[in-house]
C-alpha positions in Angstrom: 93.3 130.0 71.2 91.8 128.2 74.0 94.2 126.2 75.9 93.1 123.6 78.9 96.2 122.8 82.0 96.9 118.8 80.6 100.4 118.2 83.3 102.5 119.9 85.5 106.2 118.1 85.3 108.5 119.0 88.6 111.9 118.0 89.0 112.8 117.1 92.5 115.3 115.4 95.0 113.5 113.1 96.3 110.7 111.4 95.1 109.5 109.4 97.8 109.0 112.0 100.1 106.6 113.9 97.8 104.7 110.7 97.3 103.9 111.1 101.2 102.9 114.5 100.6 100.5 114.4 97.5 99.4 110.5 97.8 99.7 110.3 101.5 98.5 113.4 102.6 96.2 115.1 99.0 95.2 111.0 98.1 96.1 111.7 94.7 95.7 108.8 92.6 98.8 107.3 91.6 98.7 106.9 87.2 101.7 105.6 86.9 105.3 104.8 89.0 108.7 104.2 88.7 109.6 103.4 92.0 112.2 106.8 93.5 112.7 107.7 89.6 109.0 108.9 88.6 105.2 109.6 89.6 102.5 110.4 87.8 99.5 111.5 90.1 96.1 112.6 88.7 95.4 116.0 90.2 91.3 117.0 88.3 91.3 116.9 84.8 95.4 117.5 85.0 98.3 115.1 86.1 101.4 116.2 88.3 104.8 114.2 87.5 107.4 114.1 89.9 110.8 113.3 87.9 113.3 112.7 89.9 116.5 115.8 88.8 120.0 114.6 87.7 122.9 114.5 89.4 124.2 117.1 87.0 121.8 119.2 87.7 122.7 119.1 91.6 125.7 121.0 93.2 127.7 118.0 94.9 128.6 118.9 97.9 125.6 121.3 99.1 122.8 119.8 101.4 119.4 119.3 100.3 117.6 122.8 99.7 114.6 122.9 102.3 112.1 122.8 99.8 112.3 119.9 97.5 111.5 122.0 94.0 111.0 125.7 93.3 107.4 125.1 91.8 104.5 125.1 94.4 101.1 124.2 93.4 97.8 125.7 95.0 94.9 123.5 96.0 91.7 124.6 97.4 89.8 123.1 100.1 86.3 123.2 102.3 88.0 121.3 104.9 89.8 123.2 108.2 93.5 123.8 106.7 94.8 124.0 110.1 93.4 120.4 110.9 94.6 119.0 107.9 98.2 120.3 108.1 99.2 118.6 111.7 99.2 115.2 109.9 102.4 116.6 107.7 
């Protein structure tokens, strides 16, 4: 069976502040948006969807965990990763 990466889904907190991060930062191109709710973001021949979790799901109460999901994604680069991280 030969199977190709089409989308990675994450759930996350907040939205908004990943758009920063993979739009802002990576200049993904934005597929698709529902303002704070979801993002679609072309990453290569793959997409990335940021879905914003349920309140169910969250533990009232708690603040925010530092990260905003517990799926990290690896990108490779040619440029100087220590230049490109102090504009995050």
């Amino acid at each position: 069976m030969n199977l190709q990466l089409q989308g990675i889904i994450l759930f996350v907190q907040d939205v908004d502040k990943l758009k920063e991060f993979y739009v802002g930062l990576l200049q993904l191109e934005i597929l698709e948006e529902q303002p704070s709710q979801w993002l679609l973001l072309k990453a290569g021949a793959a997409t990335i969807g940021l879905h914003k979790i349920g309140a169910e799901y969250l533990e009232p109460g708690q603040a925010p965990f530092k990260f905003d999901n517990n799926t990290k994604i690896q990108f490779e680069t040619a440029e100087d990763i220590h230049a490109v991280r102090k504009f995050f």
